[in-house]
N, C-alpha and C positions, 0 to 999 in steps of 0.2 A: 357374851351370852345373847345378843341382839339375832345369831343368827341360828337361835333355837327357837322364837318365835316365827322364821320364814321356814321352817321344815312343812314340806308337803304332809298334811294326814293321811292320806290316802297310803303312801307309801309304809307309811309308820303302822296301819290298820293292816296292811297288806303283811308286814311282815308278822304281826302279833299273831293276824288269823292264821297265817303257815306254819310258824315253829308251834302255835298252840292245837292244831290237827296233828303234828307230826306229834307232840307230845303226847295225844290220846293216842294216834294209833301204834305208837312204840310203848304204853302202857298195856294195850291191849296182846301186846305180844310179850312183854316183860313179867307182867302178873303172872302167867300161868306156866312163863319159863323160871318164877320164881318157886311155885309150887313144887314143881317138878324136882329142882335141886333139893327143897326141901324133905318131899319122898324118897330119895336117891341118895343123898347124906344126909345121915342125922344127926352130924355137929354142926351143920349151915342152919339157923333159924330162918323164919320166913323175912322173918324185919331184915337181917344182913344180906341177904341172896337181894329182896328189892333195891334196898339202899346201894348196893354195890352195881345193882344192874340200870339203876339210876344214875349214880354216878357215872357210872362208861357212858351213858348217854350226852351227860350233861357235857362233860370231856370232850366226847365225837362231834357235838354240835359245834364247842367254842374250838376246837378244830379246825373243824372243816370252814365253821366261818371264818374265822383269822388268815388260812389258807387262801378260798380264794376270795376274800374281797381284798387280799393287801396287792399292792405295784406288781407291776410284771417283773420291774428292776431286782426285786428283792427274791422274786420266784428262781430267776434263771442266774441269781448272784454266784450258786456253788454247783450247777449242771457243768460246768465246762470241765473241772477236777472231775466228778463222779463220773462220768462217758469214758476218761483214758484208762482204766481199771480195766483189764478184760472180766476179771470174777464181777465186777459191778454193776458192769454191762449185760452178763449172764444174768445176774439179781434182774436187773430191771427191765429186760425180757420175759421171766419165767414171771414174773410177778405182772406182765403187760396182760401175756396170757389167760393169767386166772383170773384177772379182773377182766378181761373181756369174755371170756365164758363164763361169768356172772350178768356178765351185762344180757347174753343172748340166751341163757336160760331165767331171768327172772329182772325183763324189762321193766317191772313196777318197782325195784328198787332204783334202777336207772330213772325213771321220769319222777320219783320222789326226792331225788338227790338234785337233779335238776331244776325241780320249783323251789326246791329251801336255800341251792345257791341263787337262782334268779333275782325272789326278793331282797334276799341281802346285800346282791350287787348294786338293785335299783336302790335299795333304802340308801348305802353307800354313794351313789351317783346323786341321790337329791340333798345329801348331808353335805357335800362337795360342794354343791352348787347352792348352795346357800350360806358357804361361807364358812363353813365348819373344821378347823385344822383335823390333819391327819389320823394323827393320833385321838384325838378326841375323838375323831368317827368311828374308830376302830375298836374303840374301845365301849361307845355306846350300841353299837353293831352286836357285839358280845352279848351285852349286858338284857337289851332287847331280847333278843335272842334267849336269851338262857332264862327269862322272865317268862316268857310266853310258852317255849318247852314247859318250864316247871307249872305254869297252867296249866297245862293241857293234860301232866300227868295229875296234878291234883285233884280238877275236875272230873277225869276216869273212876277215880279212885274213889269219889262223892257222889257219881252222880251211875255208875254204876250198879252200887251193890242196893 
């Protein structure tokens, strides 16, 4: 534990203040996709349509960070089966597609995705470098992470109405 007193702050503030904005402003978009379902079906209450659309959040966030702050090693461990499939290769074309005609009709998801992976990769780089085993960093990476989201939605939620 000697080298949780050398973690950079700055990195550790960096990533609170990111997952904690992204968690307002996917609040600010989830409340009133929560209303919506609620007018729309009337056996979804408003508490289950948030909570569930909270949840997928919380989900998507420990995701994506797991995703990419782990090794390259572990990334490119089962690409080399998945490419000789021709149907998989079709999957992962059509699917290269739509994710890039997302990217170039709604750029602000693109540079959103980008700064929440950046600081995690840096908070990762200075957990590393300070001595931090693997697993341990990957796992407070998470933890961070899924800390400062659920701020950022609770704050919305209090500071809002």
């Amino acid at each position: 534990m000697g080298w949780l007193k050398k973690i950079p702050r700055i990195s550790l503030l960096l990533i609170l203040l990111t997952y904690g904005m992204f968690g307002w402003l996917y609040s600010e978009w989830a409340l009133p996709l929560a209303d919506k379902l609620d007018a729309k079906y009337e056996l979804i209450s408003p508490l289950i349509a948030q909570a569930t659309l909270f949840g997928v959040g919380l989900l998507s966030i420990s995701f994506a960070v797991s995703y990419f702050t782990s090794p390259i090693s572990l990334l490119t461990l089962g690409m080399s089966n998945w490419f000789r499939a021709d149907a998989k290769a079709l999957l992962t074309i059509a699917l290269s597609i739509v994710v890039f005609a997302v990217i170039i009709e709604h750029p602000v998801i693109l540079t959103r995705f980008l700064i929440l992976s950046s600081a995690a990769m840096l908070f990762r780089l200075d957990l590393q470098t300070s001595g931090c085993p693997q697993k341990s960093a990957q796992i407070i990476i998470i933890l961070m992470s899924a800390i400062a989201f659920s701020a950022g939605l609770l704050f919305f939620y209090i500071y809002s109405q």
